[in-house]
C-alpha positions in Angstrom: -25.8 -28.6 9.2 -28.7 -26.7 9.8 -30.0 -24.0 7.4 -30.1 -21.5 10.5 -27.0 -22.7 11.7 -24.9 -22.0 8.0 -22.3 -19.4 7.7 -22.1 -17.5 4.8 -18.2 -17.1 3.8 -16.5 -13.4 2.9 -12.9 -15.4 1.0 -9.7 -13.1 0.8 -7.8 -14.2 -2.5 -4.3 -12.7 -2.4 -1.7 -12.7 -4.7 1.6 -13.7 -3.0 5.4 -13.4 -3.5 6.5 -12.2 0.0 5.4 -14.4 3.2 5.9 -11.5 5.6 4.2 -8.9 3.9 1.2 -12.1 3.6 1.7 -12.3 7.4 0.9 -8.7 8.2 -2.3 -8.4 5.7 -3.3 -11.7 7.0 -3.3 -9.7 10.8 -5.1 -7.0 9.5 -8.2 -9.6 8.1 -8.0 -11.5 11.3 -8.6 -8.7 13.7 -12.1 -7.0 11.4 -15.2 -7.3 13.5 -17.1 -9.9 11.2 -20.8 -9.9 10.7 -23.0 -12.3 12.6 -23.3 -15.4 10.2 -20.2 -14.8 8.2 -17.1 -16.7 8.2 -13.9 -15.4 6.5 -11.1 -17.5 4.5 -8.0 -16.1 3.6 -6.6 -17.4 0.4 -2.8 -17.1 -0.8 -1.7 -17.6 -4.1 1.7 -18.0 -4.8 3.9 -17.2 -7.5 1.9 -16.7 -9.7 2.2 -15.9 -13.6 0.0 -13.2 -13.6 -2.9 -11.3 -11.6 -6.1 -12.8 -13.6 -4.4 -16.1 -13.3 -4.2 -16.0 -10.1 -7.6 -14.3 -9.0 -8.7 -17.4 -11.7 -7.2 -19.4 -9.6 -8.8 -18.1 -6.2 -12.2 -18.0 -7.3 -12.9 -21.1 -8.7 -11.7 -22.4 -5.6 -14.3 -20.8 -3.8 -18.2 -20.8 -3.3 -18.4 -17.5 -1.3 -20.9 -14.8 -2.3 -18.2 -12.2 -1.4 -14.6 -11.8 -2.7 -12.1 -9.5 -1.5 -9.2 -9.2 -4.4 -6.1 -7.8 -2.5 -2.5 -7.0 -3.0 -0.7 -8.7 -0.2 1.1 -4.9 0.7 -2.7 -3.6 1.6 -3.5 -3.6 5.3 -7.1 -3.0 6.1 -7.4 -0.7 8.5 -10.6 -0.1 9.3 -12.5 -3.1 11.5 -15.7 -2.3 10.4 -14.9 -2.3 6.7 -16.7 -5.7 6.1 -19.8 -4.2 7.7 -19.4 -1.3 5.5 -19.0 -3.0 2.3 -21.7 -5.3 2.8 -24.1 -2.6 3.5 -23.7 -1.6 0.0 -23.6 -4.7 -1.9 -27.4 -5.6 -0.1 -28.5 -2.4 -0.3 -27.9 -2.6 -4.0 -27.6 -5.4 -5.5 -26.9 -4.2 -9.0 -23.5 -2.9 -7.8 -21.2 -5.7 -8.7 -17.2 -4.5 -7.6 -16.4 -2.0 -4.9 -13.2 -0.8 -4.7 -11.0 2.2 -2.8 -10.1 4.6 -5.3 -11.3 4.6 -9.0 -12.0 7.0 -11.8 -14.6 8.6 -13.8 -14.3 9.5 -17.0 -11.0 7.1 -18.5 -8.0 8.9 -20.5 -8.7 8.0 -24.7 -5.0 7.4 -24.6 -5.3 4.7 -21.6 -3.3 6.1 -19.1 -5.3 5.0 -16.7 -2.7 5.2 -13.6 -3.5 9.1 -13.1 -7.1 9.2 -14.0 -8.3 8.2 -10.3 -10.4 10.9 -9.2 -12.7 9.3 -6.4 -11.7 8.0 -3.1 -8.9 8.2 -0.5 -5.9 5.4 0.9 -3.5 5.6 3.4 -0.1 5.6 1.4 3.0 4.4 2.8 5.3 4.6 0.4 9.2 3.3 0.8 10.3 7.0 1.9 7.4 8.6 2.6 3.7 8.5 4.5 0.8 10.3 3.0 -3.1 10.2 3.0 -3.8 10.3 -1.3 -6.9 12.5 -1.8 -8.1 11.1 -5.3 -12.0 12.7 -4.6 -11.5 15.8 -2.1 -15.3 16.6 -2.4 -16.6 12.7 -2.2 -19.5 13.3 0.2 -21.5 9.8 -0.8 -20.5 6.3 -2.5 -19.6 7.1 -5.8 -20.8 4.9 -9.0 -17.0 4.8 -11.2 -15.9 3.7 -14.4 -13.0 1.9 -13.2 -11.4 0.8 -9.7 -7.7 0.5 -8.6 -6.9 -3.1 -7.7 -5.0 -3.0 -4.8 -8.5 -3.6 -3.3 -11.4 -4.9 -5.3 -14.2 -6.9 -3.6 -17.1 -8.3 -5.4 -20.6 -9.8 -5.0 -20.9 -11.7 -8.0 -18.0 -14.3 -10.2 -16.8 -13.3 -13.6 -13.7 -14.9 -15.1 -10.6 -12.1 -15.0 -9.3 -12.1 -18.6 -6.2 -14.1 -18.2 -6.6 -15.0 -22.1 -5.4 -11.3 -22.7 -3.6 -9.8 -19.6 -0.5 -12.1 -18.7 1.1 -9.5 -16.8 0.4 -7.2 -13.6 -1.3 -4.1 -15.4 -4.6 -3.4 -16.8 -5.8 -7.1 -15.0 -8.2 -4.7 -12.5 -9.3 -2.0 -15.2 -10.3 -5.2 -17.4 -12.1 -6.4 -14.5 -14.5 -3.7 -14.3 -15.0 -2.9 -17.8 -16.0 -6.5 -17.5 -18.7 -6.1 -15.0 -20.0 -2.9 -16.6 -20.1 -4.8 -19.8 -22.4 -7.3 -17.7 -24.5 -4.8 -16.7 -23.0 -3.8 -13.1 -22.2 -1.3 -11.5 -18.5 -0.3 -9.7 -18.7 1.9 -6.4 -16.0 4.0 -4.7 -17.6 4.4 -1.1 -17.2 7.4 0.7 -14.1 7.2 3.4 -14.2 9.9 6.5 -10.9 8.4 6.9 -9.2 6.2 4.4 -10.4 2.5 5.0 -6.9 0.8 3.7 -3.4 1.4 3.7 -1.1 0.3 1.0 2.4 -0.3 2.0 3.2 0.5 -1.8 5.9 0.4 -3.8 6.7 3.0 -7.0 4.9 1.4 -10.0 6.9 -0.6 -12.5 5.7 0.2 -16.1 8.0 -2.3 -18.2 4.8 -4.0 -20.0 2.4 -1.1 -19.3 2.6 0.1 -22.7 2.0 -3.4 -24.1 -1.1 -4.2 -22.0 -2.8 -0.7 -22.0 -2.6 -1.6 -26.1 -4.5 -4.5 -25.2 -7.3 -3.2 -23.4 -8.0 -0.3 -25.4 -8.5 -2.5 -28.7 -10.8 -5.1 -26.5 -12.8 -1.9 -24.8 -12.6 0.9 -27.3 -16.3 2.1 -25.8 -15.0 2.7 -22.1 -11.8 5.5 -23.2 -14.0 8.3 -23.3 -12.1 11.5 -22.0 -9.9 13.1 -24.1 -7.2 14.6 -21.7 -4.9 12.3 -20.7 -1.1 12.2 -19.1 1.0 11.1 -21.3 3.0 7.2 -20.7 6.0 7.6 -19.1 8.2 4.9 -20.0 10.4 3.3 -17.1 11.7 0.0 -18.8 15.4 1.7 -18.9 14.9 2.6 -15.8 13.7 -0.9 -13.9 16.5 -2.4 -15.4 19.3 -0.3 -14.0 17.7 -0.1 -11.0 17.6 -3.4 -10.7 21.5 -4.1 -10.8 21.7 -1.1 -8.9 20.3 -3.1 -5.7 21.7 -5.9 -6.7 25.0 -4.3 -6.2 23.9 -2.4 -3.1 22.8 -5.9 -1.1 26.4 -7.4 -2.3 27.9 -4.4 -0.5 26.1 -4.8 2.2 26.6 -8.8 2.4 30.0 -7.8 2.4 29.9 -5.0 5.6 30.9 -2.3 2.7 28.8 0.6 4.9 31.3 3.5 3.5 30.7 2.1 -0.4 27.0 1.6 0.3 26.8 5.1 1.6 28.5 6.8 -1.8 26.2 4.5 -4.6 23.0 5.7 -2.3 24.2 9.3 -2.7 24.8 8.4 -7.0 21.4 6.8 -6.9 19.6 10.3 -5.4 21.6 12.4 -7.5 19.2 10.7 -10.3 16.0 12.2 -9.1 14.4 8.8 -10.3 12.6 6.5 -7.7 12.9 2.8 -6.8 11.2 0.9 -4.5 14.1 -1.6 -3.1 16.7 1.7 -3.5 14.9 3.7 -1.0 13.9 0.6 1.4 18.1 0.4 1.3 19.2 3.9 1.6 17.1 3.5 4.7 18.5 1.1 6.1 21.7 2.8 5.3 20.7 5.8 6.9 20.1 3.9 9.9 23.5 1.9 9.8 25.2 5.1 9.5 23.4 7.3 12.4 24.1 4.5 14.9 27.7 4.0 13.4 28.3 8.1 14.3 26.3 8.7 17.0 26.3 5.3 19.3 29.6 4.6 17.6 28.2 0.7 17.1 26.4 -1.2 14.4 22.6 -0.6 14.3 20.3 -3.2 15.1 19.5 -3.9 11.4 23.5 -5.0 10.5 23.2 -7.1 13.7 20.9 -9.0 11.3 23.8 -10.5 9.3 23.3 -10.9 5.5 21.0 -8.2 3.5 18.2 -10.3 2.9 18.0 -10.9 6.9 18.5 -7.0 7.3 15.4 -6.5 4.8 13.5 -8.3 6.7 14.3 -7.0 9.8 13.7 -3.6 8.7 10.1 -4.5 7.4 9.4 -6.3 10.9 10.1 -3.3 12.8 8.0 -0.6 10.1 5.0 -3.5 10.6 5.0 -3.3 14.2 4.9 0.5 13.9 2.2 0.6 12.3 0.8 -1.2 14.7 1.2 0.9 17.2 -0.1 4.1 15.0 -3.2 2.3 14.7 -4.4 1.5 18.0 -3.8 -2.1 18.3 -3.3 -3.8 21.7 0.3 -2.9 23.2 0.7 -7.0 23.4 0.8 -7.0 19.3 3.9 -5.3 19.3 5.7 -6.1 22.5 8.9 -7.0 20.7 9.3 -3.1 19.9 8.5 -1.9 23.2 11.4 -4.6 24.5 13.7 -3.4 21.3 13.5 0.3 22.2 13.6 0.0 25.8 16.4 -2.0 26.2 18.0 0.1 24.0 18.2 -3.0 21.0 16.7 -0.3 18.2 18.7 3.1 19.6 16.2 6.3 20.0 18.0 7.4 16.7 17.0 4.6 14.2 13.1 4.3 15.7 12.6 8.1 14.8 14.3 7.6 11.1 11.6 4.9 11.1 8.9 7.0 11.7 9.9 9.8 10.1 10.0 7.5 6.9 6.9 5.1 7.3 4.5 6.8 10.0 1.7 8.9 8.5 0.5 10.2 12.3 4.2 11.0 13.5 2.7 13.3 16.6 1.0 10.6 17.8 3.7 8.0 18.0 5.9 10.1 19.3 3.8 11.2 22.1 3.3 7.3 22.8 7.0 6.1 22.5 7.4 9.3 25.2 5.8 6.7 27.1 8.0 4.2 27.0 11.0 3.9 29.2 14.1 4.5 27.5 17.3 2.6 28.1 19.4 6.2 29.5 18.7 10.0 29.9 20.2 10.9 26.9 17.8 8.8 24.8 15.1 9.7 26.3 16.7 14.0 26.1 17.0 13.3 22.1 13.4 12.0 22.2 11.6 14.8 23.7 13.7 17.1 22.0 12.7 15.8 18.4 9.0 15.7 19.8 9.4 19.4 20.9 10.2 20.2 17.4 7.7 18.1 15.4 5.0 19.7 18.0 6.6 23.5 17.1 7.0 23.0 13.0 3.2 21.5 13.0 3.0 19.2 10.2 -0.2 17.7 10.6 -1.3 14.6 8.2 0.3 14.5 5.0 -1.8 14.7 2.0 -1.2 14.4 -1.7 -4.3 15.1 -4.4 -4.1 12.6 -7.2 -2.8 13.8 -10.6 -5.9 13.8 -11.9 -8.1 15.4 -8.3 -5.5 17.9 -9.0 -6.3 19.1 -12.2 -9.9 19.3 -11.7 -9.2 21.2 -8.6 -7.1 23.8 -10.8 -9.9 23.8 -13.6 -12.9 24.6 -10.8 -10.3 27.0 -9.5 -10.2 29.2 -12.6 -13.7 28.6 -13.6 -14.5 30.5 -9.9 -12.2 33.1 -10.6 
């Protein structure tokens, strides 16, 4: 090939347990306007025994210059984010890692999880839509001490420490103490609106304790502020949870709705959070709606077995999101066809958004455009539009622990 004629290659390495949320991220890199004389490769890697394995993994298997290192539940958002994040890397080359959200300053007891402070992301969390404000004042890219790895994408290789970190926590902290040790730099660029969503789940900390052990004795130098939140422990917790669903997906195997409905109400009575429990008290909220209000099953039971429900479910949030972000009407045609033919009642798709859309007005105002299967779907549309519009919401926002306690300290320090 030509020298003039080469490609330069931007690789995607994604760590992968779940082929439908690979599916959707996978849509999201496919559709970003790519730089003249870039190519992009998307790879997956499956099952793997731990996150530095698997970046390993990825990056010896590639020669690009770039590497994007992604959780497979983070949808990039923003087309021009390659353009973006390229400016930065030739602009300066001693910047090694950017990432989305990151810290500066990191806790001397290592909890690193709530000492974010710079940077924004689209949050869609099981029950709940919210834009996370870690750096409320950012203005400019932002040099850090350490990035979040739902997103880290780099310009040069360094092995990820798989000889110490054999889990899922402390791999992307590691990673960037790595590259400072090495003399680089880790930016946080500045987001007008947040570049990524992450279609997140709530953090399990079983071996968080363990690992954030590990990297404090390997990188004493880099814990350097001494407030700090202290570990919250949730090993108890994941485990009980964990039958918990288990249970929950039996019932629901089963066609148990009523007994589904009670363990639900147990498991909010709790005032703890799981990731899989809300996803099915969801979907239980949406069986029961249709169940009192259509006086049929909803279209997720029509599914058959729980794990075809799940996936259902996810489908449908996906191709909402979709549709909140302004992509063509043609890339989710199968919810336009689902609503108007009244497959997904009125009822369910407004649980749905109410749960998983961060822009609610919006959506509403476009599924007002949609022809709905009778009058009184289309009465109990514009009626919960009418109230949204009157109670005002806006965009959701929630400042991370950490923006939050610096906003409370400037606060007083004003006063």
């Amino acid at each position: 090939m030509p020298v003039e004629d080469r490609k330069d290659t931007i690789a995607f390495i994604i760590c992968v347990n779940n082929e439908l949320y690979f599916e959707e991220c996978k849509y999201y890199i496919e559709h970003l306007e790519v730089p003249a004389g870039y190519d992009i490769d998307v790879i997956g890697i499956w099952e793997a025994d731990s996150m530095c394995a698997a970046y390993n993994l990825g990056m010896r298997s590639s020669d690009a210059k770039y590497k994007v290192y992604m959780h497979q539940d983070v949808f990039i958002r923003d087309s021009r984010f390659l353009e973006k994040t390229l400016r930065i890397f030739k602009e300066h080359p001693e910047t090694g890692m950017i990432g989305m959200v990151g810290g500066i300053g990191i806790p001397e007891n290592g909890v690193v999880y709530s000492s974010w402070n710079v940077g924004k992301v689209d949050c869609r969390e099981p029950d709940l839509s919210y834009v996370l404000l870690c750096g409320p004042n950012q203005t400019k890219d932002q040099t850090v001490d350490a990035v979040d790895g739902l997103l880290m994408m780099t310009q040069y290789d360094l092995p990820w420490r798989e000889d110490l970190f054999s889990d899922f926590d402390f791999y992307d902290v590691s990673q960037a103490f790595e590259f400072r040790r090495a003399g680089y730099e880790i930016v946080v660029p500045y987001q007008e609106d947040p570049w990524v969503v992450h279609d997140c789940g709530f953090a399990k900390l079983t071996n968080y304790d363990r690992n954030r052990k590990i990297c404090m004795e390997e990188y004493p130098e880099f814990f350097n502020v001494p407030e700090g939140e202290e570990l919250f422990s949730s090993g108890e917790w994941d485990q009980l949870s964990s039958q918990l669903a288990a249970a929950i997906r039996r019932m629901i195997d089963q066609g148990q709705w009523d007994e589904v409905s009670q363990t639900i109400g147990i498991y909010h009575q709790s005032q703890m959070k799981s990731s899989e429990l809300e996803m099915l008290a969801i979907i239980c909220e949406i069986e029961q709606t249709d169940r009192r209000v259509s006086k049929r099953s909803s279209f997720l039971a029509q599914a058959g077995s729980c794990e075809a429900i799940c996936r259902t479910y996810l489908s449908v949030r996906f191709l909402l999101h979709r549709m909140e972000f302004d992509r063509p009407a043609q890339d989710y045609q199968e919810l336009i066809h689902a609503v108007e033919s009244g497959n997904i009642s009125v009822d369910a798709i407004l649980i749905l958004i109410l749960h998983g859309v961060l822009d609610k007005e919006k959506v509403l105002g476009q599924l007002e455009t949609w022809h709905m299967p009778d009058p009184m779907s289309a009465e109990r549309l514009r009626s919960f539009h009418r109230r949204m519009q009157k109670e005002n919401r806006g965009i959701p926002y929630s400042y991370s622990k950490r923006a939050k306690m610096e906003l409370e300290k400037y606060s007083k320090e004003e006063q």
